[in-house]
Each structure stands twice: as structure tokens, then as C-alpha cells.
N, C-alpha and C positions, 0 to 999 in steps of 0.2 A: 256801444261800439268800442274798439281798443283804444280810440283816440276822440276828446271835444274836436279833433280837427274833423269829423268824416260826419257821414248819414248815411242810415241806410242805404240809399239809392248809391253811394259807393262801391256797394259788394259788387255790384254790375263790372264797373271796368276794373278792379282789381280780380274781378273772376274770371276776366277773357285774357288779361296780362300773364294772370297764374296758369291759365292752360298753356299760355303763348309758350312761354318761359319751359312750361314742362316737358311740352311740345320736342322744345329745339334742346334739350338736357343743356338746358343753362339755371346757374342758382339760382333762388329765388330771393334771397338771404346773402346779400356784400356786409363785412366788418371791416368798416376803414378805421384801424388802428392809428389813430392820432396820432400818439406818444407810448414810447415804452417808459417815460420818466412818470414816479409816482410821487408823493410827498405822504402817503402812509406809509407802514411798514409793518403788513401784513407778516405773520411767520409760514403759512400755508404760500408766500408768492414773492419772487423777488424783484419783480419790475421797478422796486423802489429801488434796489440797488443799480440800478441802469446809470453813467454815467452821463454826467449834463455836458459833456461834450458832444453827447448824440443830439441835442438841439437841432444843431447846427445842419444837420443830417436829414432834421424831417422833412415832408414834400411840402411845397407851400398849392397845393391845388389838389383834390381827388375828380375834381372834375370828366377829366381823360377815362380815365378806371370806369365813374358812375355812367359817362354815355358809352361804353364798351358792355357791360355788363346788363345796364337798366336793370335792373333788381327791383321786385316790387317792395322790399323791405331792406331801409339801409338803419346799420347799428353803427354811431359814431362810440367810440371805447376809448381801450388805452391798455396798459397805464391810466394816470388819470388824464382824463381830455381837458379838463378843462384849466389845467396848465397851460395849453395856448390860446395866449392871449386874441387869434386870431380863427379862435372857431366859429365865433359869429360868419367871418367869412367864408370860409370853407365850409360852412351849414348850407347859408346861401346861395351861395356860388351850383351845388349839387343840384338845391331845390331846384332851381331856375333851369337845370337842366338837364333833367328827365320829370316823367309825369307820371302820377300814379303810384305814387310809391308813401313808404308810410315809414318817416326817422324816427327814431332813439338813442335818446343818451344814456349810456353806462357810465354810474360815477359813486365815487364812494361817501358823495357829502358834505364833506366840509367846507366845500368853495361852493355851495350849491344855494346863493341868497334870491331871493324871490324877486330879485331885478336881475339877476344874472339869469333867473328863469327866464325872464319875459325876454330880453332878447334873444335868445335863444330860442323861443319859441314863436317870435316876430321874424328869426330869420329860415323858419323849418322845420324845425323840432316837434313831432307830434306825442312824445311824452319821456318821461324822464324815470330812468330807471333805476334805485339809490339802493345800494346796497346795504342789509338788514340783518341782521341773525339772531342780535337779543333785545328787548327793550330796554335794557338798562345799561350801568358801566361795565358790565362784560363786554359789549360792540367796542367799545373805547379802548379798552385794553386789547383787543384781540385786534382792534387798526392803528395802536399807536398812536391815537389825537383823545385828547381829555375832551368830556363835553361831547363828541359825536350823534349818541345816539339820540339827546337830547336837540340838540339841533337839526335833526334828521325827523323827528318826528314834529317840530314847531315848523320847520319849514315846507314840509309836505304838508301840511297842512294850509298853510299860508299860500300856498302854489296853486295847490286845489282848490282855495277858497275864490282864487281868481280862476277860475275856468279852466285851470291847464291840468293837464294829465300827469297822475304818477302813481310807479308801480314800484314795492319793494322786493328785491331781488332777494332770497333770503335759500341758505344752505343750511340742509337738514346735517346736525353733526351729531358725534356721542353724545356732547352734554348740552343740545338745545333741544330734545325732543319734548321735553313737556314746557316747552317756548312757543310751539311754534301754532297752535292752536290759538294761545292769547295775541301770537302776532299779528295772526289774520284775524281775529276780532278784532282788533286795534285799527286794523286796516278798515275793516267792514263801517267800524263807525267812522272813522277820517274820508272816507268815502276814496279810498287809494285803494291799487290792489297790488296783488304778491304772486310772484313766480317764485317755485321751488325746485331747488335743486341738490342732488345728494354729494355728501363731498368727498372730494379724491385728494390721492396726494401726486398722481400725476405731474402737477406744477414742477415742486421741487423736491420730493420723497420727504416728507413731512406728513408720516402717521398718526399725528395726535389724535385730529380729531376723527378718525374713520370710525363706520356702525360698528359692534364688535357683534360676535355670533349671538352673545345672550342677550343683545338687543333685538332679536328678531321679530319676537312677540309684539313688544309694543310698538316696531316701525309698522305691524301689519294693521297695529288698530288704530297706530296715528292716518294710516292710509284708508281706514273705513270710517273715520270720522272727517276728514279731508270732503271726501268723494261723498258722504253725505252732506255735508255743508253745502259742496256747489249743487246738488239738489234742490236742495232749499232754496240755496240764493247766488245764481251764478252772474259773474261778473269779477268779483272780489278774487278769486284764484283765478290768474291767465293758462297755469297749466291745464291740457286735453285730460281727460278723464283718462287713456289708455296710459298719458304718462306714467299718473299716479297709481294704476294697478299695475303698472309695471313694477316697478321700485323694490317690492320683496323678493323679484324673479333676480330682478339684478344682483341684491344682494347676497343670492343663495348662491350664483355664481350659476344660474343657468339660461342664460343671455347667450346665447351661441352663437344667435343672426349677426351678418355681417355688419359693420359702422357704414352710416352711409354719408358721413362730413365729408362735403364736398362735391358730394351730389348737387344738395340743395341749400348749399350755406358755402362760402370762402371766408376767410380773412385776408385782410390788404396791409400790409404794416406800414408804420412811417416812413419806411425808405422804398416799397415801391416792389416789396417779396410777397411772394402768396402762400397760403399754406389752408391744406383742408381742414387745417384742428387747427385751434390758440395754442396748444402746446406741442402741438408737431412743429419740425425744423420748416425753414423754409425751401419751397421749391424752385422757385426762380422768380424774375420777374414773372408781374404779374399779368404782362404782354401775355407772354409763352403758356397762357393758361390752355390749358385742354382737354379739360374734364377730371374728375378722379372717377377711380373706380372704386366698388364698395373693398374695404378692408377685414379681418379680423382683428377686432381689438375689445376688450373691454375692461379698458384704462377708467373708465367714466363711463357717469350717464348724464351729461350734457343734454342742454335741449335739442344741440343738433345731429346727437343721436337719436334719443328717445321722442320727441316730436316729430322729425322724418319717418321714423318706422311707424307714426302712428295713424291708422286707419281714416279716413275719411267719412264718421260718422256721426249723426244726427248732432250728437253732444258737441261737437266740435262749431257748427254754426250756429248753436244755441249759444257759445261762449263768445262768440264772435255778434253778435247781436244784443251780449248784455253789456252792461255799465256799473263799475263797482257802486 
């Protein structure tokens, strides 16, 4: 399953919620943006540059938003979330009120100690999602904290050794392709798994790391050894199989279909604005929601692009039934 929290006989009421929800074209998928404050300083994102005056500004409840919405999947994020000192609360506070839903934390690591796990996971949190890209001091430098990636791997580890879930977020770039293969071995044996993603510079126009053309070749055969691996042994990659054969189409630039963020995914920011993309503006309160409609864009390929467009087949609750 995606979560120690669940059992099989779960898929039952997450599968009547999931029709309920598709039913009524309401998301499926809430990101309650904690905090726009980071303490990395990524060069691909500037939320670190966010002034800590905006503290002062963030909502102290998502409560309101979670029973509006009921989502059967809530992402807590950021910035980094776990700056507030008070996300135990507002983990719990959610839990308690709505049913059936399945949380995640997004976070880049370094405040990520295996007691800061457990309560958090005491208070909701059904797994914990740590952002990854290289095994070594490349992750360090490319987030600004010495030591990162070394305590990203000791403490997923440590986390998992206690029953709790965690998966690494990891973005396919120019120069992590022949990374990313030992990453997900690494995963495979820590018993974690790994979501992939390709990277944009959407965020803040920060080209460095985009695929370049005469990468093309080997993103097609990093994506046919991917997609045979979760054959072999699925659990360890959360990506759908259509994601992953997606990946070359997007890159060739022949992705036409419309974006459907906001269909079936919002984000909520700290102050209480909605927007159908993390790096789309915001729209208003997140009251004044009222659906989006599908877009043309292909800024990215975000999971809540490419996992919304992807089909409803066999492979998909086969990965939903395994355990890294």
C-alpha cells in the first residue's frame, strides 16, 4: 500500500470517495501550502527568498479549506513546512476532520529527525516525502545545507526502520541521468520509494538543469529500464507506468493535450489564495473556488499534469497494492 497507515480493505472507501469527488468535479488532491519561508536556497526556486515577515501572515488552521474540499489526498508542503513550529497541529487538527484521506509531507530534510517523524506521524501523516536528486554532495550543494544528503539517507532509513513511510521525491536533470537508477536501487534496498519528476524552470527561469536535445537517447533508455524495473518489482517507483512513457513525448515537445491542474489537484497557500499550479499566480480566495478548467500549457510535467492525463489501468492498482 502507499502508506504503513492503510490495508487493503481500504481501497473500498477511498474508491467510493474517489468516484464521490469525480462525481461532483471537485479535487481530489488539496496542497496546503504551510509556508512560503524556506531555510534552503535552492537556485531552481526562490521561496527561500520569502521574507519572514510573512510569518506573521500564515493561517493558523487549514481546518475550514480540509472540510470544504474533503479531498481524499492532502499534501502538507511549503516552502519548507516544517518551519512551523505548529504543524503537529494543524496535521491533526485536518485529521480529526475529515475521513478517508491519505497525508504527505513535502520537505527538503534537514529538520527531518526521526522523533520529528513520529509525531508527525502520531498526529496524521501517512508518509513523508524528502526530496533527493543525487546520493552524494551534489544534493548538498545544489540545496545549500552541508551534510544533506547524508542525513536524508540515515534518516529514511531510521524512519522506515520504525514502521513509517517514506518516499524520495527525486527530478530527472541534465546531469543526474546516470543517478538516477542507483537512486532507486538505494531506495529498493532502504525499503523507501521514489517519485520522479522531470525538471522545468518554470519556478524562476533557471535553465541550468533542463534535458537538452542530445539527451534524448538515453532519457528513452533511462525510461525503458525504469518501467522494466517496476515490472520486476513494483512498489519502490510511485510513478504510473503512463507517467514514465510519457516523459520522451514531453520532451520532444509533443504534449499538446490540454493541462488539467485544477481539475483534480488545487493548492492552498499560507494566506488563504488558491491557484491550479504551484507556480501559477493566485486566484483568489480559496472560498471563491469554482473549478478550473483544462488549460494549454506545457511549462512542465508535474505529477498533476501527467498523472491526471493518465489512464486508469491495470498497472496503476497493481502499484497501489504494492509496498516498496
Amino acid at each position: 500500500m502507499l502508506s504503513a497507515k492503510f490495508a487493503p480493505w481500504h481501497l473500498i472507501p477511498f474508491s467510493w470517495k474517489y468516484a464521490k469527488l469525480r462525481l461532483r468535479r471537485r479535487p481530489v488532491l488539496v496542497h496546503f501550502e504551510v509556508t512560503m519561508r524556506c531555510n534552503a536556497s535552492c537556485g531552481f526556486c526562490d521561496y527561500w527568498k520569502t521574507s519572514p515577515e510573512m510569518k506573521a501572515k500564515e493561517l493558523d488552521s487549514f481546518v475550514d479549506a480540509a472540510k470544504a474540499f474533503d479531498p481524499m489526498v492532502v499534501t502538507w508542503t511549503g516552502g519548507e513546512p516544517l518551519l512551523r513550529r505548529d504543524l503537529e497541529e494543524l496535521v491533526g487538527a485536518v485529521d480529526r476532520a475529515i475521513r478517508f484521506k491519505w497525508m504527505t509531507l513535502i520537505t527538503h530534510g534537514a529538520m527531518l529527525s526521526r522523533e520529528r517523524a513520529r509525531s508527525l506521524w502520531d498526529a496524521g501523516i501517512g508518509q513523508f516525502s524528502v526530496s533527493l536528486d543525487y546520493l552524494d554532495e551534489r544534493h548538498d550543494r545544489a540545496r545549500g545545507i552541508p551534510g544533506l544528503a547524508a542525513r536524508i539517507l540515515a534518516n529514511a532509513e531510521a524512519i522506515r526502520g520504525e514502521g513509517m513511510t517514506v518516499r524520495f521525491n527525486t527530478v530527472i536533470k541534465d546531469d543526474n541521468l546516470e543517478e538516477i537508477m542507483p537512486l532507486v536501487r538505494a531506495a529498493e534496498s532502504m525499503r523507501v520509494g521514489v517519485n520522479l519528476s522531470v525538471y522545468t524552470d518554470f519556478k524562476n527561469g533557471n535553465t541550468q538543469h533542463l534535458l537538452r536535445d542530445d539527451q534524448t537517447e538515453r532519457v528513452q533508455a533511462l525510461v525503458r529500464e525504469l518501467l522494466e524495473f517496476k515490472r520486476r518489482r513494483r512498489g519502490t517507483i510511485s510513478n504510473s507506468d503512463h507517467y514514465l512513457e510519457q516523459i520522451p513525448r514531453y520532451l520532444r515537445g509533443e504534449m499538446t493535450e490540454p493541462c488539467q491542474s485544477g481539475k483534480d489537484t488545487v493548492h492552498i497557500d499560507p494566506y488563504g489564495g488558491i491557484r491550479r499550479c504551484p507556480d501559477f499566480p493566485v486566484d483568489g480566495h480559496w472560498t471563491a473556488y469554482d473549478g478550473y478548467a483544462p488549460i494549454k500549457c506545457d511549462k512542465c510535467y508535474y505529477a498533476c499534469r501527467g498523472e491526471a492525463q493518465a489512464p486508469l489501468r491495470t498497472d496503476r492498482f497493481l502499484d497501489l497494492v504494492a509496498s516498496p
